[in-house]
C-alpha positions in Angstrom: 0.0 0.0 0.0 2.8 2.2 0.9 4.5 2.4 -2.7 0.9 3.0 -4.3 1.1 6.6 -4.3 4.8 6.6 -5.9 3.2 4.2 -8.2 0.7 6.1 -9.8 2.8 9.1 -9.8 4.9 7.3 -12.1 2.2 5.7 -14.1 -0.4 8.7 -14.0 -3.5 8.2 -12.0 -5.9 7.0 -15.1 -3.0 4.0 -15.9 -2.9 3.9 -12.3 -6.3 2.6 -11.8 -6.3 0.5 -14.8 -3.1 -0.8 -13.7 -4.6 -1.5 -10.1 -7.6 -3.2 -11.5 -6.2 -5.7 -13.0 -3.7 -6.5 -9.8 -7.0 -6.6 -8.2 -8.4 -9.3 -11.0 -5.3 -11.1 -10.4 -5.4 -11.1 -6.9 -9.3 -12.0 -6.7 -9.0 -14.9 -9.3 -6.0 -16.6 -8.1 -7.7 -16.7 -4.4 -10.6 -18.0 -5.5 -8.4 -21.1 -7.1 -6.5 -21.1 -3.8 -9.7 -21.5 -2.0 -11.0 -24.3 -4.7 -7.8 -26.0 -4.1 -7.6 -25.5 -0.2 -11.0 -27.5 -0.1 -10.1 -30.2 -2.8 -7.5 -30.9 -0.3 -9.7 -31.2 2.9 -9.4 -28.6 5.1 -7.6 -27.7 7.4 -5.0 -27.1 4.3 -1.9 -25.7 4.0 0.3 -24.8 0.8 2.3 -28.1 1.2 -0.9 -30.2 1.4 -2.6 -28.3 -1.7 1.0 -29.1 -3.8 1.2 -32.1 -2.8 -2.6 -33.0 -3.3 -1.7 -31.6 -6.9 1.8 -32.4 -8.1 2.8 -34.7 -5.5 6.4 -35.4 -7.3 6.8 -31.4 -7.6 6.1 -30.7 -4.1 9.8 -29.3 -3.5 9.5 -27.0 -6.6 6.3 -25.4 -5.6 8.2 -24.9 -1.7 10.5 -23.2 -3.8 8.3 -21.4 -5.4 7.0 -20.1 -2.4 9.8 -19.4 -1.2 10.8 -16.9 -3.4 7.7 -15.6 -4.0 7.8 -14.5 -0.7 11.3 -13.3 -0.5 10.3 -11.0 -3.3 7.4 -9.6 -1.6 9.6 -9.2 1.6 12.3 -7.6 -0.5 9.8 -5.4 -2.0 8.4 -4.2 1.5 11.9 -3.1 2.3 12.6 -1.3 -0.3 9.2 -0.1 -0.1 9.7 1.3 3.9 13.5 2.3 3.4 12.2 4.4 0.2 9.2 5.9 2.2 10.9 6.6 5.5 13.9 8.7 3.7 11.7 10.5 2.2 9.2 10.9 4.9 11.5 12.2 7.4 13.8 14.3 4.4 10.8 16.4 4.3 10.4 16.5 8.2 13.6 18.4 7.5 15.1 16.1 10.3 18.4 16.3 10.4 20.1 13.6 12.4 22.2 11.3 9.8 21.2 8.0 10.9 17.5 8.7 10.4 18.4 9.2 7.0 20.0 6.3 5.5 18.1 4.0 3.8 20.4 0.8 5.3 19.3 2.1 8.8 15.4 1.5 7.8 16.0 -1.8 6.2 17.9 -3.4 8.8 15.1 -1.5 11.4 11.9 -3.0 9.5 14.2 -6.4 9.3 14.6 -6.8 12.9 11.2 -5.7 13.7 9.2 -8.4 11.5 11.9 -11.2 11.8 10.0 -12.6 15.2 7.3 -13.3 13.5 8.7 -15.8 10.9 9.2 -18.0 14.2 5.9 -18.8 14.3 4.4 -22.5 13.4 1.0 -21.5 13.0 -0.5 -18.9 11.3 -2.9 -19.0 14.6 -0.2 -17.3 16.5 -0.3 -14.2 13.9 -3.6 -12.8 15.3 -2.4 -10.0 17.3 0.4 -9.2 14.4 -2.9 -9.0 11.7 -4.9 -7.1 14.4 -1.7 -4.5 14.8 -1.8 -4.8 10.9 -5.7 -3.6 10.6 -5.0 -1.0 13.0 -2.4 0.8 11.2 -4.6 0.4 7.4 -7.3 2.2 9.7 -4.7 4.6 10.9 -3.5 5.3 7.1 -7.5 4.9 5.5 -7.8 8.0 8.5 -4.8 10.3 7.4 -6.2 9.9 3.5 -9.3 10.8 4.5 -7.9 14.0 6.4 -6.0 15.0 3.8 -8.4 14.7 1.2 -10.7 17.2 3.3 -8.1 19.7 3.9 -7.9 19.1 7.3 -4.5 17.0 7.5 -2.7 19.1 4.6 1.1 18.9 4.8 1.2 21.9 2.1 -0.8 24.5 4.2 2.4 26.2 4.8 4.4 25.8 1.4 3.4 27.0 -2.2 1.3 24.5 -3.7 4.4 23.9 -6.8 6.7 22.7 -4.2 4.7 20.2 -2.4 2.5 18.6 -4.4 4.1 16.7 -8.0 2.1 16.9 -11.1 -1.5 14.7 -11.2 -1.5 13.8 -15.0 -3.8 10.6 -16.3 -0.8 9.4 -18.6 2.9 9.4 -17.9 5.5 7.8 -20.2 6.3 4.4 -21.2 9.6 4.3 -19.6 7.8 5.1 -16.4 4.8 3.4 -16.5 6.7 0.1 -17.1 9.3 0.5 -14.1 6.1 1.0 -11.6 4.3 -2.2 -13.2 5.9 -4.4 -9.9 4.4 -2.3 -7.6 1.1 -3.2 -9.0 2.1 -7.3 -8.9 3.5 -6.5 -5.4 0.1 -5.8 -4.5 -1.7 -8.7 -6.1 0.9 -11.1 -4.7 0.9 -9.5 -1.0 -2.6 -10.5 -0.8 -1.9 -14.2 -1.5 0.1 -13.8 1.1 
């Protein structure tokens, strides 16, 4: 969600949408074959018992597969918080060093989330997810104020230096480097 707005910047916000919708298709689709599979499988089910339910000779590749898959989206979520935070605090005009380096975010946001890869069960994750909800609430809220005027960072500073240009198309260049942003998304929710 974070790299969104840096998305469709880079895309232009009618792009942007399209491009969003169709993460979205993506996303919906491939959870409702996970779900098929899930109960083809008997329930309770986990990836391992859907693979091997499937392809039980390829049930190593599809680990794998995982595997990676989510070592991208973890990868992408750092770069994503290391990219936001820089910036975030740049224009607090804070001006303590550390606070500033991208490696100090990464290895920050590492260390907070590695705990939870200890976990067996996803049972054990409901206070993490709860956390989770609370901060989309948190940021759903700060949208919301800022779309009314009411949380405005720019109140203070001419309107040309705070806000970037809101154009429906950008360039190809452009709109094809932001395109994994969008898959981000619709693989974060498989997640």
């Amino acid at each position: 969600m974070l790299g969104l707005p840096g998305a469709f910047a880079g895309t232009g916000h009618t792009v942007g949408m399209a491009l969003l919708l169709v993460a979205a298709t993506f996303l919906a689709h491939g959870l409702v074959l996970l779900s098929k599979s899930a109960t083809a499988a008997s329930l309770p089910s986990s990836f391992y018992s859907v693979a091997a339910a499937a392809v039980p000779r390829y049930t190593v590749l599809i680990d794998l597969a995982v595997a990676l898959k989510c070592f991208g989206v973890a990868t992408g979520y750092l770069i994503t918080i290391s990219d936001s935070m820089v910036d975030a605090l740049d224009h607090l005009l804070l001006t303590v060093r550390l606070f500033l380096s991208r490696r100090f975010w990464v290895v920050g946001a590492l260390l907070s989330v590695l705990p939870f890869s200890f976990y067996r069960t996803l049972d054990e994750l409901k206070r993490a997810s709860a956390l989770a909800l609370v901060f989309v609430v948190l940021l759903v809220a700060m949208i919301v104020l800022y779309a009314h005027g009411i949380a405005d960072p720019c109140v203070h500073v001419y309107e040309d230096e705070c806000r970037g240009d809101v154009v429906p198309l950008t360039d190809f260049a452009s709109t094809v480097s932001k395109i994994p942003v969008f898959v981000l998304e619709a693989v974060r929710g498989l997640l």
